[in-house]
N, C-alpha and C positions, 0 to 999 in steps of 0.2 A: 467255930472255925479256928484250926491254928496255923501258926507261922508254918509249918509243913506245904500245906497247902496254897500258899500263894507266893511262895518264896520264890526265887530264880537258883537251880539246884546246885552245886559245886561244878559237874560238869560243865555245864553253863556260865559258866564265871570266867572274868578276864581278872587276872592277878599278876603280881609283882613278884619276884625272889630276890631273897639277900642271898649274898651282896649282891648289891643292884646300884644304882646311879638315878639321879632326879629322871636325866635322859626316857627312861626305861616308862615312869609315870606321864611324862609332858606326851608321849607317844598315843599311849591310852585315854587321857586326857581331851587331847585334841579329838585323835579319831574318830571315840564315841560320847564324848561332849558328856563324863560323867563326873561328880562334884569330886569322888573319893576312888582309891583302888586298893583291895584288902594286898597285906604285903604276906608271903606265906617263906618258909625255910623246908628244904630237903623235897623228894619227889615222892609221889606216888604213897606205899604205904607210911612210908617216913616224912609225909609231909602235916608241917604242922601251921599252927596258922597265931602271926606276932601282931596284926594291928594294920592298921589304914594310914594311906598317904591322903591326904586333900588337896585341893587348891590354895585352901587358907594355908598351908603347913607350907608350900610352896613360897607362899607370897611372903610370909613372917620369915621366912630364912631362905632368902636369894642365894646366900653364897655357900649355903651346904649342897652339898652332893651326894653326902653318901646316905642311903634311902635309908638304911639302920638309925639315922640321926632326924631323918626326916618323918618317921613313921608316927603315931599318936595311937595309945590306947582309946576304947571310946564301949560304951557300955554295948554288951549280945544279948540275944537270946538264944533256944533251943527248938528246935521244931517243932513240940511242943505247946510253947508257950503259947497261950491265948492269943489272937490278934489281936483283940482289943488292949492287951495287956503292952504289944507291940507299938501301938499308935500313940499310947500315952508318951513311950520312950523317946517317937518323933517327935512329939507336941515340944518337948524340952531342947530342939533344936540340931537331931539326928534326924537327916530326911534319911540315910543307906545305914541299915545294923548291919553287923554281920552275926549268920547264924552258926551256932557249934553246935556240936555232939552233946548230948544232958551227959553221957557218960563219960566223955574224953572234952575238955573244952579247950584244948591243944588244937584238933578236930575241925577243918570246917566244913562246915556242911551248905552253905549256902549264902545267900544276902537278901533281904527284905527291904525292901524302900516305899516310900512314901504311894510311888505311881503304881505298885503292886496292892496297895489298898486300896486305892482307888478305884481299881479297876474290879476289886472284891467287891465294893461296892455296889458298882455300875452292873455289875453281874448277880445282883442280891444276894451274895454270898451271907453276908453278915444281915443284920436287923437294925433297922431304924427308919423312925421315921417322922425323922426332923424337917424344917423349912431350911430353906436360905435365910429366910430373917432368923432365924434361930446361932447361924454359925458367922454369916457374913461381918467383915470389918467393915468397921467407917471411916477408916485414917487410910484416904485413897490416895497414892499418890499420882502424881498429872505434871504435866508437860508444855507447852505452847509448840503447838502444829511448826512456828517460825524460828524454835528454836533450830543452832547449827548442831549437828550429829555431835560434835565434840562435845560440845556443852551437853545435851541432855544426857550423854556416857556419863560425863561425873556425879550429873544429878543422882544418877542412878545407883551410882559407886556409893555418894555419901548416903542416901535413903536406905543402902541395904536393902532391896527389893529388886528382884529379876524385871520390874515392868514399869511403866509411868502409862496412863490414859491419858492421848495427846486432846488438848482445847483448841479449840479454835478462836480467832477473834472475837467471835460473841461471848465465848467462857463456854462451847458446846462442847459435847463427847464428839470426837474427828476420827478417834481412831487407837490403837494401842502399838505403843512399843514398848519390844522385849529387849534383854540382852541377848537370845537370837540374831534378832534381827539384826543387831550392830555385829555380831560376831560374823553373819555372812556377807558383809559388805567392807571388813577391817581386813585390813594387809599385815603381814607382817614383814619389817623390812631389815635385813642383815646387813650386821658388819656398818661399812661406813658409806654406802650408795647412797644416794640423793634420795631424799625424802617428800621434795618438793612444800608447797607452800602448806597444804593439807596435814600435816606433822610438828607437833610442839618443839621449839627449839630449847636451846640451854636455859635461857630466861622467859619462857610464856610459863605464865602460873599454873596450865593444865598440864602440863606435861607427865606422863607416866611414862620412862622408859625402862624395858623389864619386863611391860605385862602384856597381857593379852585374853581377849576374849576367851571363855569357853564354858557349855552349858550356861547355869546362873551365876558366873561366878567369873574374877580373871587367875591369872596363871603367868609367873616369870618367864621371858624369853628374851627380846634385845628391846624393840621397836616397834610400834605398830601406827599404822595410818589410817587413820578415818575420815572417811569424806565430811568434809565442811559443810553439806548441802543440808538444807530445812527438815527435821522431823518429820513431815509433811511426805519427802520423798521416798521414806522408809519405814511409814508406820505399818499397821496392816487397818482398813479403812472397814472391811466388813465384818463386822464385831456380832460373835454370839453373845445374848444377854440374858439375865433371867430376874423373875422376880420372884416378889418376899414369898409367895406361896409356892413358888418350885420348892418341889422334893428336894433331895440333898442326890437322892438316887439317880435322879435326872440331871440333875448338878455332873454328876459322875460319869453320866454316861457321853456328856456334851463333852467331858474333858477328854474322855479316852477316845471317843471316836476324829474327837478334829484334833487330837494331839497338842492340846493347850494347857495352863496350869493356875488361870485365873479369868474369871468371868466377871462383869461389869454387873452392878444390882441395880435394876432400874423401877423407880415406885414413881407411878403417872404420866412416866416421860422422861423422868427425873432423877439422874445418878444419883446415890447412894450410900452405895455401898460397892462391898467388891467383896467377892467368892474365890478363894484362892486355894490349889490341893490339900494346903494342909490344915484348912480350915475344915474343910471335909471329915478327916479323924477328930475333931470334938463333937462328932454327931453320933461315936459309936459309944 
C-alpha cells in the first residue's frame, strides 16, 4: 500500500499563503484542532508548496508574525512511497508529512498523518499481525481524580503527552483525561477583562499567559481560564480497554470508531500499559 492511497488529497487540504500572518494559522488551528498547516506560495497552477506552521513554531516565537519566519522545513514523501516507509518517518516524531509530486517536489500533492494509518490499519489495508503486548508502553502517565484542572494542564504540558489516566483514592484506573477535554472547557479571555479567581495572576507559578489549548498541543493567544474544579469533573469515566492478546487491528479499529488516540492495557484487572496511535506504526 502506498502513501497515495491513504493520504488526504490537495483538494482536500486546509493551507496557508505567503505572505501570511501567524493570525491566518491560529484561525486553522483553532477551528479544526490540527497540530500543523502546510504553508503554500502562488495559486492554482503556480502554486508551490515552502513548508509547515505548527504549534510548536507558534509557541517558540510569540512575537513573530510573519508566517515566512514562522514556517519550518520538515521531512515528505511522494505518493509513492511505501506506507510502511511512511510510518517509520512518524515514529521519529512527525505525526502530519506532507506529500509532493516524485517529479516536481515544489508540487503538493497531499498530507498523510498518523490517524490516516490508523485507519489503514483498522481497514486491513496493510498486514500485520502483532499483539498489543507487542507495541504497548509502560511509562503510563496518571493523574489523581482530585486533582484541580489547572494543575493536571501542567502535569500534562511537562509530561509531553496528550493524556494522563486519572486514579482514584485507592491508586484505581477512574478515568482518562485528554487535552480535549481541557481544551473544551478553557476560555480564552481578551485584552484586560476580569479573569476571575479561576485564572493565574502575575505571581502564581502556573501561570501561562499567551497560550491556549488546541488539538494535543497549546498555541499563543492572550489568556485562558480553566476551571479550578477536580479532574474528577472532566475526565471521561467509561474507558475502552484492551488486553495483551488484542490484535493491533482491533486496537485500530477501537480508535477510529470512538475517535480516541490511546487505549489503557489491562492484564488481570490490572493496568499496564497503554496503547497509543502512534504505537500502532511499530506494528507495521
Amino acid at each position: 500500500m502506498n502513501v497515495a492511497d491513504a493520504m488526504t488529497p490537495r483538494a482536500d487540504l486546509i493551507t496557508v499563503s505567503l505572505p501570511g500572518s501567524r493570525d491566518d494559522v491560529l484561525t486553522y488551528l483553532q477551528e479544526y484542532r490540527f497540530s500543523s498547516v502546510p504553508v503554500v506560495k502562488g495559486e492554482d497552477d503556480d502554486e508551490v508548496y515552502r513548508g509547515l506552521v505548527s504549534r510548536d513554531d507558534l509557541i517558540e516565537k510569540p512575537d513573530e508574525d510573519q508566517l515566512a519566519l514562522l514556517m519550518h522545513e520538515t521531512p515528505t514523501v511522494t505518493p509513492e512511497t511505501n506506507l510502511r516507509d511512511a510510518a517509520q518517518v512518524m515514529l521519529t516524531g512527525n505525526r502530519r508529512i506532507p506529500v509532493v509530486e516524485n517529479h516536481n517536489d515544489d508540487r503538493l500533492a497531499g498530507i498523510i498523518t498518523v490517524t490516516d494509518i490508523v485507519d489503514a490499519i483498522a481497514r486491513e489495508d496493510v498486514d500485520t499481525d502483532a499483539t498489543c503486548s507487542d507495541i504497548a508502553g509502560t511509562d503510563i502517565n496518571t493523574v489523581y481524580t482530585g486533582t484541580p484542572l489547572t494543575v493536571a494542564e501542567r502535569e500534562l504540558f511537562f509530561a509531553n503527552v496528550p493524556y494522563a489516566i486519572a486514579l482514584d483514592d485507592d491508586g484505581d484506573m477512574a478515568g482518562m483525561l485528554t487535552e480535549v477535554d481541557i481544551l473544551d472547557v478553557a476560555r480564552v479571555v481578551e485584552g484586560e477583562d476580569e479573569t476571575g479567581d479561576s485564572i493565574a495572576g502575575q505571581d502564581d507559578e502556573w501561570k501561562w499567559e499567551g497560550i491556549k489549548g488546541v488539538g494535543s498541543s497549546y498555541v499563543p493567544t492572550r489568556n485562558v481560564e480553566i476551571p479550578v474544579e477536580p479532574v474528577a469533573q472532566f475526565m471521561t469515566e467509561d474507558l475502552i480497554t484492551v488486553s495483551r492478546r488484542r490484535s493491533v487491528v482491533e486496537a485500530a479499529q477501537s480508535m477510529i470508531s470512538k475517535d480516541i488516540e490511546q487505549i489503557p492495557l489491562l492484564a488481570g484487572g490490572e493496568l499496564v500499559g497503554i496503547v497509543r496511535d502512534v504505537h500502532l506504526l511499530e506494528a507495521l
